[in-house]
N, C-alpha and C positions, 0 to 999 in steps of 0.2 A: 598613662605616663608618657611623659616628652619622650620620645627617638631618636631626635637630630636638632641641633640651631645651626640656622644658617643665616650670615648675616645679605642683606639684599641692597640695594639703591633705594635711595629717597625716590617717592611716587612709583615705587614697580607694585604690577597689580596683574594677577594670573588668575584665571579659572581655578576652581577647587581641582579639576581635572585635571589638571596639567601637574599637581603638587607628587610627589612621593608619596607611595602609599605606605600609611600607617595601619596598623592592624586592627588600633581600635578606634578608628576614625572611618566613616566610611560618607560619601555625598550620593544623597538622592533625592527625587523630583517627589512633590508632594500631588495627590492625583486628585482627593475626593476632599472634602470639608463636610461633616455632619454634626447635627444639632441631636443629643438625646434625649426621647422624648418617650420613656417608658422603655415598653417592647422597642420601638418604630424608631427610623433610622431618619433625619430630615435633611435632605441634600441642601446646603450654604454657598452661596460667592464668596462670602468673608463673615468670621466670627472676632468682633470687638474684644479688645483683653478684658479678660477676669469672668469667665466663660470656663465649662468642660464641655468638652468636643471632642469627636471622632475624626482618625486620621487615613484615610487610605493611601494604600500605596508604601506601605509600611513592613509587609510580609515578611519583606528579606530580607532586613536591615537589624529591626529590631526584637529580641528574643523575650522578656520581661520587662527590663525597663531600661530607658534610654533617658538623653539630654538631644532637645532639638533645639539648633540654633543657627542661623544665618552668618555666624562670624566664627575663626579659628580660635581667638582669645578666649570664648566665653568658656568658664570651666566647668568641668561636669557633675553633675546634679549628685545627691547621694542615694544609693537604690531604697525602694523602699523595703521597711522593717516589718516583720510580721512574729507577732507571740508564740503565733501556733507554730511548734514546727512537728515536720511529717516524721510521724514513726509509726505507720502501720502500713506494710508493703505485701501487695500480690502481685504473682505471674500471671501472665494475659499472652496468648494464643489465639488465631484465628479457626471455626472447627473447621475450614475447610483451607489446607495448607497452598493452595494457590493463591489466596486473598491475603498472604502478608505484605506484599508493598502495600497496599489500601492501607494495612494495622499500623505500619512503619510510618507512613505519611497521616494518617488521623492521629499518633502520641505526637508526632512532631507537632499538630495544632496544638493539641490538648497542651500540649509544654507551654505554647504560646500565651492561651488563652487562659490559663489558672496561672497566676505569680507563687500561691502556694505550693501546687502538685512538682515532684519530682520524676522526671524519667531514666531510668536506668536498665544498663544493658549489664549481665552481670559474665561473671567469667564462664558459667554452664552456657551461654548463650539466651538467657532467657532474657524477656521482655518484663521488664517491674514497673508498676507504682507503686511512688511512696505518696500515700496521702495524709494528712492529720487526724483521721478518726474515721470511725464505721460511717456518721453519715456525708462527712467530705467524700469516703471513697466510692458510695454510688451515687452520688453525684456526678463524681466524674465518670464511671462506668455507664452511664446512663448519657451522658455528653460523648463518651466516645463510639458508643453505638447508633443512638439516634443521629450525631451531627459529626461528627468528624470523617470518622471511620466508616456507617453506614455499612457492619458487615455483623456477622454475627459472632461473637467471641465467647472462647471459654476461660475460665478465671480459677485462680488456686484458691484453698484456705488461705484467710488470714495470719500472714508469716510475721508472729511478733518477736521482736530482739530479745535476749536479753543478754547479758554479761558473767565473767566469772573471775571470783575474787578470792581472796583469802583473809581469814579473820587472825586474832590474835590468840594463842591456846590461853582456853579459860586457866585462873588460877586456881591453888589446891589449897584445901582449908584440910590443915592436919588434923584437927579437932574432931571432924566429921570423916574421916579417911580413918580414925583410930573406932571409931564409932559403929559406921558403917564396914567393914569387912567386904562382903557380899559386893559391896559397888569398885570395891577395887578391885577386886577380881576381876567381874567385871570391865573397866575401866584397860587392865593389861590385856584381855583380851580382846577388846577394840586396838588396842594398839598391835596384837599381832596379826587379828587379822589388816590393818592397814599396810603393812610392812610387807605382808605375804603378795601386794600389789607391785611390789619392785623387783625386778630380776635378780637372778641370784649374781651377776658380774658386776653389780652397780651395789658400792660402799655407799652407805647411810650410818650419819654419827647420831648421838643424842641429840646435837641442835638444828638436826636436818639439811648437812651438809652433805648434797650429792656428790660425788666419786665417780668418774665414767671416764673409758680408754677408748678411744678410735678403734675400729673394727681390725687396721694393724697394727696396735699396740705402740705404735710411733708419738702419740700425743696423748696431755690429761687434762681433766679440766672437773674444776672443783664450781659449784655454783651452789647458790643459797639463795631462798624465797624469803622477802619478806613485805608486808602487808605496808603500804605507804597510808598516813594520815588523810584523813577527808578532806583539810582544807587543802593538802598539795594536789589530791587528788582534780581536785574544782578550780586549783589552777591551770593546772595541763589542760582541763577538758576547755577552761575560758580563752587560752593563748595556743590552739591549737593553729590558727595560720603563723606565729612568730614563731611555733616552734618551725615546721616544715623550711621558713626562711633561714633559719639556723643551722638547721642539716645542710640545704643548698650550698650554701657557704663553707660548710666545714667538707663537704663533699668534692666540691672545689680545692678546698687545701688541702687533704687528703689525695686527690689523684694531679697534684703538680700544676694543677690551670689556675690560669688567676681568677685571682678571686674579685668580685662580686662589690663592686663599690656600695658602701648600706649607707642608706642614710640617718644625717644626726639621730632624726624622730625616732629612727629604728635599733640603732643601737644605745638611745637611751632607756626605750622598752626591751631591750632585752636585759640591762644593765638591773632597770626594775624587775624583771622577771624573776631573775636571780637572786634578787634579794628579799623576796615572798618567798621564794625556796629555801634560803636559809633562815628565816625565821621561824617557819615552821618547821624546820627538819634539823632537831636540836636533843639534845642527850647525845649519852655516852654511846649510843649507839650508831648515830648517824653522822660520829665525825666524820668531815670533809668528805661528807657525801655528795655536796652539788660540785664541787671541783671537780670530782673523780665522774660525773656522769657521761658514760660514752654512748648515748643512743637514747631514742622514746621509740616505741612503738605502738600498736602497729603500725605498719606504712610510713614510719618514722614521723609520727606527728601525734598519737596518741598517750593515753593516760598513764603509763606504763614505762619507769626507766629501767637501764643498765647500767651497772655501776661496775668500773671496774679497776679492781685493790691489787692486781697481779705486778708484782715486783719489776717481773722482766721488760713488762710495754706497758705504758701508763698513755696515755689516748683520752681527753677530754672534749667534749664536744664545745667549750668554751673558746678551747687554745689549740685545740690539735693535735696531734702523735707528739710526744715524746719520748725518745727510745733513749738508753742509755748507751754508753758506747760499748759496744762488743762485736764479734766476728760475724756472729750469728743474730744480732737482735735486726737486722731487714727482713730476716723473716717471719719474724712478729706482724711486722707491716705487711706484708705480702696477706698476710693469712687473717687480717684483721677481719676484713669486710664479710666474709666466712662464720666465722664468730659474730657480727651483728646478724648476718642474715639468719643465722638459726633462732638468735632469740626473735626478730620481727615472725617469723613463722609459730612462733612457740608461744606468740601473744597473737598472734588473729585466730588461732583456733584452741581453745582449752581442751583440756581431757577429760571432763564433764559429759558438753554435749556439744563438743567443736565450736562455742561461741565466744567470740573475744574475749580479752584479758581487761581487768578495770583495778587499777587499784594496786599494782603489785611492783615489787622493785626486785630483780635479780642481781645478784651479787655474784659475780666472778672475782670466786678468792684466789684459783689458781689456773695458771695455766703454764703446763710444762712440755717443751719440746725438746728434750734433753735427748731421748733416743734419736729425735730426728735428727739431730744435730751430729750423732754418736755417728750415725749411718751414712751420713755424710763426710765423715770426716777423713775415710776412708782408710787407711793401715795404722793412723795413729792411736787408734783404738780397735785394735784386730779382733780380741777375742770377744770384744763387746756389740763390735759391727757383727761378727759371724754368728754368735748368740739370734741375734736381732734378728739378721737375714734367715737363721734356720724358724726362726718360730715364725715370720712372715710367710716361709716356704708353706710348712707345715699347714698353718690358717689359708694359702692358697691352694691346698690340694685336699683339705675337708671343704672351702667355698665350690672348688670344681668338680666335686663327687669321687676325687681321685684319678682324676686323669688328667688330659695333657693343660698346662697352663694358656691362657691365650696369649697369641701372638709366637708362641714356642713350639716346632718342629717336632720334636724329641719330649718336650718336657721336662728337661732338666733343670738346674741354677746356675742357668750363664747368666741371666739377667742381675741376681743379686752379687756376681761377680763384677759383669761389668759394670754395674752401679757404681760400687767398693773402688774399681779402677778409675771412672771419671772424679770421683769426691760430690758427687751430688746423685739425691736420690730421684727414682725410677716416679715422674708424677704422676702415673696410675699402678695398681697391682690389680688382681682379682676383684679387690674390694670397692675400684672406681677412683676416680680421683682423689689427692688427700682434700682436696680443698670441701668437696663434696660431701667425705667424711666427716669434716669437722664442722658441717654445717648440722649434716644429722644426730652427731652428739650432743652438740649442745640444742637444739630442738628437743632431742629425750632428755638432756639431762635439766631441763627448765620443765617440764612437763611432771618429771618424777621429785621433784624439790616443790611444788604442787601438792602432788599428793599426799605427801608428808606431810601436809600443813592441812590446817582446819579449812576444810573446804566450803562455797559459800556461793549460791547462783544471786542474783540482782537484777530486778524488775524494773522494766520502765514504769513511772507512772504518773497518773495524771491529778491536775489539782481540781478536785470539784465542787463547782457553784451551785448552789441548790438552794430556790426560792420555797417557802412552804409555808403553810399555814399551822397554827397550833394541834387543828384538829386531826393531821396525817404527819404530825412531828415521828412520831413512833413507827409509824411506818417505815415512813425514809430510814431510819437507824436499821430497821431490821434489813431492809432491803441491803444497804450498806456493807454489813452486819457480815450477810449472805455471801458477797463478793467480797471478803477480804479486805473489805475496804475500812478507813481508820477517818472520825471525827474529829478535827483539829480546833474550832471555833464553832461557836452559838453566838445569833445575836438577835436580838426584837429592834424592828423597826419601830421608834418612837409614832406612838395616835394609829398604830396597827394591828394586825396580830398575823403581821406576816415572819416570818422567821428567814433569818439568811444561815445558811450551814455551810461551813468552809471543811470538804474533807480532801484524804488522798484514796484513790485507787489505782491498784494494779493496770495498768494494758490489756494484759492477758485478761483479765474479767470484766473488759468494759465492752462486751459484744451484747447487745438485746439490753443492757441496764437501762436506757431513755425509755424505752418502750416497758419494760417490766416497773420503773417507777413509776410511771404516770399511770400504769393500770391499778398499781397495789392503792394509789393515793386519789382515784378517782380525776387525774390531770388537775389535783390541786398545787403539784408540786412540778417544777420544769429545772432539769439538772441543765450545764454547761461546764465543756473538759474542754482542760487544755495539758498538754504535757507539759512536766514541772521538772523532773530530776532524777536519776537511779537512784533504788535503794536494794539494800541487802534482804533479802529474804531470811529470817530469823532461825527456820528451822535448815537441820543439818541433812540434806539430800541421802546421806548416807548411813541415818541413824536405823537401828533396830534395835527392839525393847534385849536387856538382859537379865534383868532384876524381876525377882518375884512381884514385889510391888508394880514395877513398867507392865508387864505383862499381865496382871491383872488389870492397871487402869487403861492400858491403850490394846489388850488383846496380842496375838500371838503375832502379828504382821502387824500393825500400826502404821497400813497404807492409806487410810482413810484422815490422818492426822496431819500427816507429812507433806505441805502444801508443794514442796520444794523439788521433793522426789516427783510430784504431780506435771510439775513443769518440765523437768528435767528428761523424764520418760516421752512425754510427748515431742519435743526438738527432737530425742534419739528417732524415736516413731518416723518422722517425719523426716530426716536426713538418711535413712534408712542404717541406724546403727544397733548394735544389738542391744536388747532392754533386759537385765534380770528382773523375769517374770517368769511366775507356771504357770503356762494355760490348763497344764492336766496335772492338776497336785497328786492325787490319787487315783492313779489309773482302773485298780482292781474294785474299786468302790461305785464308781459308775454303771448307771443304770441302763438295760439295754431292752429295749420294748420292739415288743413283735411287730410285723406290718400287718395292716389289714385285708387279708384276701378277699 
């Protein structure tokens, strides 16, 4: 993008050197000219246009892809597109830890040299590629050891993504509910064991409306999960750079700096944005739902909104805060960013198996700072402030184990005294900052409005191509079959008897399938994946048989069925979180064998 105009004199002419430097502009000397000719590189004086050719001299300039041009007007080029994109990431280490600069400066090429591969530094500190598939990633693994790097490295399991959602609760057929008995029972007792997953301080209504008080009882906050439609969902995930310009913007009016001059093109695509949102986000249920949205997450650019219905501060990410007039409603404002920041943390990690949030809309029905306000108020509300202040007291001397408070001498309540005497309250207690406070509630209470709700992991996966002949048609399916994977299309090549087979599979089961199909089908058959879309995993992570019938057809544990729980357990595995599993089901039943002397 332009920087600066400046107007000049007719006939002034200056070195590219001499110009202000722009950031995405950079001049440099061209060194080498080559012709490609296979493997072999062929040094040139001059290559004639409509040629490809090699450029040296280019290292440090340019990263993937570039526009080279001899003049300032010419505009630049658009990058190139590619289908595949990378979703399957490992960590890389060197095994002898003095050879990291070497690993540091060989991903730097490798970034160079693949326009597909991604290099990422993550917040643990580790070193990742993301590449597009098992055989892109030892390709590269194999470039960055023979040719870049030149050292010897060691590398993680393949870390595949996935997501977590929430469904819609199935509906009840009375007919079979009068029928069946035995499955209602049942059915209440999944519900209480789900409910016995929530602390006993946190209200839960029939519609799954969370209830949660700040650790000093100063504030409340009501929140509600509900499951957003597929196609809004495919819009967030298509406009995720217009959404993050729209946060910038609103981020802008929100802390007083000006804002952000947008252009026409831009705010006519957000204008369109908006009204893809309310097409599909229609019924009684989702009125004035796109008006009222104050946030996407996570990172403030993903699939996932906030919506918020709270009387007191109404705040759209459209228009901006609007507060009403009162004495007390800046602190709304004050305390807002607080409340977004819990939900973006409460959507990058689920309570699953800490994997991001896809698909879900939180709803902040309430939010009440009535006591804060009380406790601020100072003598006009005496016996209400000193209510407040003794149970504050109280909650900071079971947080201190009973002794002295911090920052206090003695120990006593001068502090909630002189609060009372200033008219504005103390911005830490025992408990930390409020601000901190209310960012951890609403993290738990978006978390526990989750679990209330039909819970639902979602797999990446890939679309696969697969050429075959009639005679290993049945093969390929069983192979398929085997991984999870689902047949979409058949079709015969007319004057052939070649077959094209259009399926989906999983990510997670696409390790060794190139090699396992072309052995089952004698290399009559040659697959080609490319990643296509998330989808929801059908079965319920957290199901277990109850019914006489279940437990006859799936057995007493029904972990060998349960593809979702399969998943689920291996991310805990692997993030190191705890898995309900027995390793020793029956300790006293085990067999104990002599050694042999």
């Amino acid at each position: 993008p332009v920087e600066f105009l400046r107007r000049v004199p007719l006939g002034f002419n200056t070195p590219l050197e001499d110009l202000p430097p722009i950031p995405h502009m950079a001049c440099c000397t061209l060194e080498n000219l080559y012709l490609l000719m296979g493997r072999e590189l062929e040094d040139l004086e001059e290559v004639p246009p409509g040629n490809v050719l090699g450029i040296g001299g280019l290292q440090d300039f340019v990263l993937k892809s570039a526009t080279l041009c001899s003049v300032l007007s010419c505009p630049p080029f658009i990058p190139l597109s590619f289908e595949a994109t990378p979703i399957v990431r490992v960590a890389v280490e060197p095994k002898h830890p003095s050879e990291m600069p070497q690993l540091v400066k060989g991903m730097k090429l490798l970034n160079q040299a693949d326009p597909c591969v991604q290099v990422l530094i993550q917040e643990t500190g580790e070193h990742v590629l993301v590449t597009a598939g098992e055989v892109h990633l030892q390709r590269c693994l194999d470039d960055l050891t023979e040719r870049f790097a030149k050292i010897q490295i060691s590398v993680s399991e393949p870390i595949i993504p996935f997501r977590e959602t929430i469904t819609k609760p199935p509906k009840v057929d009375m007919v079979n509910e009068e029928i069946g008995k035995q499955q209602k029972v049942a059915v209440i007792h999944q519900t209480k064991e789900d409910q016995s997953k929530i602390p006993e301080g946190v209200q839960v209504d029939a519609d799954g409306l969370i209830t949660m008080t700040t650790p000093n009882k100063l504030a409340t906050l009501s929140v509600r999960a509900l499951p957003l439609p597929e196609e809004v969902t495919q819009i967030l995930e298509e406009n995720s750079d217009l959404i993050r310009s729209l946060e910038q913007l609103t981020s802008s009016v929100n802390e007083g700096r000006d804002a952000q001059m947008i252009h026409q093109k831009t705010q006519e695509k957000i204008r369109e944005f908006k009204g893809k949102l309310e097409q599909y986000l229609t019924g009684r249920k989702w009125r004035n739902t796109v008006d009222q949205i104050w946030s996407f997450g996570p990172r403030k650019c993903g699939p996932n909104i906030l919506v918020n219905k709270s009387e007191d501060f109404q705040n759209s990410v459209w228009t901006g805060p609007a507060i009403k007039a009162s004495k007390e409603a800046s602190r709304y404002r004050d305390l807002g960013n607080s409340i977004v920041s819990g939900f973006q943390l409460a959507t990058l990690s689920g309570p699953m198996c800490e994997e991001p949030l896809m698909g879900v809309c939180f709803v902040l029905e309430r939010w009440d700072l009535s006591k804060l306000e009380e406790q601020g108020s100072g003598g006009r509300h005496g016996q209400e402030q000193r209510d407040v202040a003794q149970d504050a007291q109280r909650e900071g001397e079971a947080c201190a184990g009973g002794g002295e408070q911090p920052g206090l001498p003695d120990g006593g309540s001068e502090p909630s005294e002189k609060t009372s005497q200033k008219g504005e309250p103390s911005p830490t207690d025992c408990y930390g900052p409020f601000s901190g406070q209310l960012i951890a509630t609403m993290k738990e209470a978006c978390r526990y409005a989750l679990q209330v709700k039909p819970q639902r992991l979602m797999a990446a996966m890939y679309t696969c191509d697969i050429m075959a002949t009639g005679d290993v048609l049945g093969r390929v399916y069983a192979v398929l079959s085997k991984r999870e994977g689902r047949v979409l299309q058949e079709e015969m090549k007319e004057g052939t008897d070649v077959f094209t087979v259009k399926a989906v599979l999983p990510v997670a089961e696409s390790f060794g399938f190139a090699d396992e199909i072309r052995k089952r089908t004698s290399g009559l058959a040659s697959p080609q994946l490319l990643f296509s879309h998330w989808e929801v995993v059908p079965s319920d992570p957290f199901w277990v048989p109850t019914t006489e019938e279940e437990y006859l057809h799936f057995g007493e544990k029904a972990d060998s069925e349960n593809q979702a729980r399969k998943y689920m357990n291996a991310v805990r595995k692997r993030k190191g979180l705890s898995v309900e599993e027995k390793i020793v089901e029956h300790a006293e039943k085990q067999r104990t064998l002599s050694k042999n002397k």
